[in-house]
matplotlib code that plots the C-alpha trace (Angstrom):
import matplotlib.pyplot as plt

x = [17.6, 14.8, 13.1, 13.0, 9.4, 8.3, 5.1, 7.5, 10.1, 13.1, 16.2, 19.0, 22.9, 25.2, 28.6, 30.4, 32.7, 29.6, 27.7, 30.6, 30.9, 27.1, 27.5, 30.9, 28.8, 26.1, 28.8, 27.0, 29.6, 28.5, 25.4, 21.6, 20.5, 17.4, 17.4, 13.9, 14.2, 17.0, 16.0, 18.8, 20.9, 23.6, 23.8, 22.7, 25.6, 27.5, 25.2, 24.4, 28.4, 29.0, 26.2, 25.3, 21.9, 19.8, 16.6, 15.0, 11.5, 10.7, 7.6, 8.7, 8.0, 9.5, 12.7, 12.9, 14.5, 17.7, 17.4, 17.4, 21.1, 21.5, 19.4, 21.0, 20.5, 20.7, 19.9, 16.1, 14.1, 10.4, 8.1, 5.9, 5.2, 7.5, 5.0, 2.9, 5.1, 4.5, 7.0, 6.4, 7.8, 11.0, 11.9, 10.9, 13.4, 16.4, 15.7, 14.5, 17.9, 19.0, 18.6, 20.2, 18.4, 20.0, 18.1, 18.1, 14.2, 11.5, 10.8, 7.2, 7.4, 9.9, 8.8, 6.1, 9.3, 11.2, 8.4, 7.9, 11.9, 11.2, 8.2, 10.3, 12.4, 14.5, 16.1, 18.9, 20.1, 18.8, 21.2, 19.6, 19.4, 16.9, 16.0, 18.7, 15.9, 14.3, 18.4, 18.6, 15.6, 16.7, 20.1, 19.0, 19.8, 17.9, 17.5, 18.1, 15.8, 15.5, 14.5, 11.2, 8.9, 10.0, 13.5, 12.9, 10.5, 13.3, 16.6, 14.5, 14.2, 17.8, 21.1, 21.4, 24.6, 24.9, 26.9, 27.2, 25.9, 24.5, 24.5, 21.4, 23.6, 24.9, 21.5, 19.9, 17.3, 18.6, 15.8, 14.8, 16.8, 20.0, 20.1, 22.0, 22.9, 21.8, 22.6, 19.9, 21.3, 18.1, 18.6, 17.0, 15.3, 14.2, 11.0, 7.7, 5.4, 2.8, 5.7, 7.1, 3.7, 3.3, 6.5, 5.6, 2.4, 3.8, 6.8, 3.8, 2.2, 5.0, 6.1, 2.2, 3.1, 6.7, 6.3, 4.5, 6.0, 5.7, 2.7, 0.6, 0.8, 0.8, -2.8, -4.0, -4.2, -3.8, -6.8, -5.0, -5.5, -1.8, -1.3, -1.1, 0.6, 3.0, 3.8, 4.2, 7.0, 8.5, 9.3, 11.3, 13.2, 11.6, 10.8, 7.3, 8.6, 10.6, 9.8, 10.0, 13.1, 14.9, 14.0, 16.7, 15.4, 16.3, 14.2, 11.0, 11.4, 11.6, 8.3, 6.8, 7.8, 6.2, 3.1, 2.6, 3.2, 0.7, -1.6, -2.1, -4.4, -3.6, -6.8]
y = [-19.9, -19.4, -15.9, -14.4, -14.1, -10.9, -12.5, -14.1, -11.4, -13.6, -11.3, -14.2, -13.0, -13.4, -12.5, -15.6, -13.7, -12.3, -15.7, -17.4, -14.2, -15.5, -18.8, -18.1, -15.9, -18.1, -20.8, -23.9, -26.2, -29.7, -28.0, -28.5, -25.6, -24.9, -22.7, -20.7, -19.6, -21.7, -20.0, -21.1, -22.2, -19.4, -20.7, -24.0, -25.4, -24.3, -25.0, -28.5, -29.5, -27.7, -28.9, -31.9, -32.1, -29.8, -28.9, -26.0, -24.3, -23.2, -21.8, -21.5, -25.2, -24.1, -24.6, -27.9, -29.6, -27.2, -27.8, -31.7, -31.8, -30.2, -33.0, -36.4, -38.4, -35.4, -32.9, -32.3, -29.3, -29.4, -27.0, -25.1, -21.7, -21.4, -20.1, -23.1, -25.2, -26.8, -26.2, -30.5, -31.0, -29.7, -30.9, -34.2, -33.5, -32.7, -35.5, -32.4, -31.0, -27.7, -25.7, -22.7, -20.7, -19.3, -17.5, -14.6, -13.3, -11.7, -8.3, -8.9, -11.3, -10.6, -9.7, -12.7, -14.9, -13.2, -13.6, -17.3, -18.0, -16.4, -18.7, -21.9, -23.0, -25.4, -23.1, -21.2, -18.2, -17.1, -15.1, -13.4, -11.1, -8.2, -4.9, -2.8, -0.1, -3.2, -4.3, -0.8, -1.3, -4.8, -3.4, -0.3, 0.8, 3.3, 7.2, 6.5, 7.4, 3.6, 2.5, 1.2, -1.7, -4.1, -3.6, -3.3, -6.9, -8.5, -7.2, -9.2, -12.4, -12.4, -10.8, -9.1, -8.2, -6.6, -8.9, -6.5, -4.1, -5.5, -3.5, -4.0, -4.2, -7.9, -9.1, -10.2, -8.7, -5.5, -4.7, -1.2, -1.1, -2.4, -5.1, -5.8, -9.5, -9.8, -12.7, -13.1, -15.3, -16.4, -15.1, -17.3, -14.9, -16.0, -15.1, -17.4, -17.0, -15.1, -12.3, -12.4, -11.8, -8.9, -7.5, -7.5, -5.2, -3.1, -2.1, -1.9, -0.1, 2.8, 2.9, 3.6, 7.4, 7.8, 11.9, 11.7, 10.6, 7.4, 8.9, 10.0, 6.4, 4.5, 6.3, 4.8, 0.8, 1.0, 1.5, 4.1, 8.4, 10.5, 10.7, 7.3, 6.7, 9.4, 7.7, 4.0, 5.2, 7.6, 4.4, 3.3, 6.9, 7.8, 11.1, 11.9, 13.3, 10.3, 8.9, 5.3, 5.6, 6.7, 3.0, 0.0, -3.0, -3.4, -0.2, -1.8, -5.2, -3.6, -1.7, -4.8, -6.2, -3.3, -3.6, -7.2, -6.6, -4.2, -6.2, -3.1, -4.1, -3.4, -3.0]
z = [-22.3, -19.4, -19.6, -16.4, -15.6, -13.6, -11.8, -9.9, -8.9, -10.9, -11.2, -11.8, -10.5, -12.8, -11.2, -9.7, -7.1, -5.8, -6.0, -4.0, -1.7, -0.3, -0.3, 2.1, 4.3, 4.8, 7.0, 5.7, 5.3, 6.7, 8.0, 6.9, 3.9, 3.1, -0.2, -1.3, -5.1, -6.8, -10.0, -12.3, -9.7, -9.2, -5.8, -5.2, -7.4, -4.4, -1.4, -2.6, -2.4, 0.4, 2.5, 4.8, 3.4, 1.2, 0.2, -2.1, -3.0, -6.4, -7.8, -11.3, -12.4, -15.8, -14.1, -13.5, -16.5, -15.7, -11.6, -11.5, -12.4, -8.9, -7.1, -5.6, -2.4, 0.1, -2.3, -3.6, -5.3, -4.4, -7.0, -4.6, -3.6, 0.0, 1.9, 1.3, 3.4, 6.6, 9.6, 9.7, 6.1, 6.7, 10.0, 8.4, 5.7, 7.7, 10.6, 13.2, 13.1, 12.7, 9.1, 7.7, 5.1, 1.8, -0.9, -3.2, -2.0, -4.9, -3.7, -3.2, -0.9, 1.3, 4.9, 4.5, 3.8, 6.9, 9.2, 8.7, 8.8, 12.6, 13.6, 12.1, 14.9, 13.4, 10.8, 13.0, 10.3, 7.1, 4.5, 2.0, -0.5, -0.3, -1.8, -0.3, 1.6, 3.0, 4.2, 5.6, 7.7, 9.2, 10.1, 11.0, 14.8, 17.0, 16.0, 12.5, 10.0, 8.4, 12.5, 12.6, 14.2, 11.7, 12.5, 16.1, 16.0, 13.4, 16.0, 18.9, 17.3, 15.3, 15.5, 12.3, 10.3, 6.5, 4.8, 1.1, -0.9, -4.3, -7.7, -9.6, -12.9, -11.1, -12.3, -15.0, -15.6, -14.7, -10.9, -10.3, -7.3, -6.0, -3.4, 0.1, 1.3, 4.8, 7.7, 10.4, 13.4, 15.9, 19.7, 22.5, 24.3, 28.1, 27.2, 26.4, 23.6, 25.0, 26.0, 22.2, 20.7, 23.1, 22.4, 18.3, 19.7, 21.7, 18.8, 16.1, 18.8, 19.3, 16.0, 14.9, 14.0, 13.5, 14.1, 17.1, 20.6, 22.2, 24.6, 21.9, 20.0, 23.3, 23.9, 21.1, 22.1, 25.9, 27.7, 29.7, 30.2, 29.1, 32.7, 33.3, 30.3, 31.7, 34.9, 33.1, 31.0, 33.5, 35.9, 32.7, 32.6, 29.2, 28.9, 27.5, 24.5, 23.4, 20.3, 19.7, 16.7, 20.4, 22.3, 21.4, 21.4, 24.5, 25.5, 24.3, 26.3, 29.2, 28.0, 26.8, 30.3, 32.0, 30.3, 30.8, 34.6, 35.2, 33.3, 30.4, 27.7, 24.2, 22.0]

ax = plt.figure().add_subplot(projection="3d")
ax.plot(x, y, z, "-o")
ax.set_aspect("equal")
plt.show()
């Protein structure tokens, strides 16, 4: 029997309904998957039949004697740390078609795991499990408490939709902390580069303080007085002592777009 080990965040689910409930979710049937973390493959028994062609990232080279039963002609396990792959590798893999990502995340490497998913444009959707606060951020809409830049950057990139709640007793070992099974769905935005990586500023940017209004954190990376910060959001109809948790994401493009221009610099 493999003992979890904790270096690498392995929590292993052991409930089948709730294994087949993912794999369901994730619509790969016939399509491309790309699984990080098959640990003892609660899920890749299923994504491996279901899908066109598949392809997973272990760290834990310990687990490889019980993975290769899962591997065949379009299915293969590669022992490296995910966020040691190149973009290159897997679009090599799948022929430069499109990907979807399934994977129960360690804790401690989450967002790093979310934000690379976003800069890999051939992988379409991601579902996947996360600490449930972390879920609660990613789904969180505007005025709620859980609303902040990361789930104002992640609800520009993705359209994102709670799947299910996890109990941490479905695991074994037992986590700290229940879990929630997300789906992220990428958004073409009509936007180049250079405007994405502004917008990511200007959310870090207005989200810098949470308790203090948009002015008083805009002030600290434009090269702007309050006045003139003022004036740029009262063209947008903000009032001056909105707080970012009030902006939608839609909100904050149309600052981002503001910003960009008038040619603001951000420090």
């Amino acid at each position: 029997m493999h003992q979890a080990k904790k270096k690498y965040g392995q929590n292993f689910i052991k409930d089948i309904n709730l294994i087949k409930k993912i794999v369901t979710s994730a619509e790969i049937n016939n399509k491309n998957v790309l699984e990080i973390g098959p640990g003892l493959g609660a899920l890749t028994q299923f994504l491996v039949k279901d899908s066109k062609k598949y392809l997973a990232f272990e760290i834990d080279l310990s687990l490889k004697e019980h993975l290769t039963q899962f591997e065949n002609e379009k299915a293969k396990i590669i022992y490296i740390d995910f966020m040691d792959v190149k973009e290159i590798d897997i679009n090599n893999y799948f022929n430069n078609e499109e990907v979807h990502l399934v994977g129960n995340l360690p804790y401690y490497i989450t967002t790093p795991i979310i934000f690379k998913f976003l800069e890999m444009n051939q992988i379409k959707s991601a579902t996947i499990m996360v600490q449930k606060e972390v879920g609660e951020r990613m789904i969180s809409a505007k005025n709620l408490k859980s609303y902040n830049a990361f789930s104002a950057i992640l609800q520009y990139y993705t359209h994102v939709t709670k799947v299910l709640n996890v109990k941490k007793e479905m695991f074994s070992p037992v986590p700290k902390v229940d879990s929630m099974v997300v789906r992220l769905t990428k958004i073409e935005r009509p936007y180049n580069d250079e405007f994405h990586k502004l917008y990511e500023k200007v959310s870090k940017l207005a989200f810098t303080q949470k308790r203090k209004t948009l002015v008083n954190n805009l002030q600290n990376g434009l090269n702007l007085s309050k006045d003139e910060i003022i004036k740029l959001i009262s063209a947008l109809h903000f009032d001056e002592k909105t707080r970012a948790e009030a902006l939608s994401v839609e909100n904050l493009i149309d600052l981002t777009l503001e910003i960009q221009k008038n040619n603001i610099h951000i420090k």
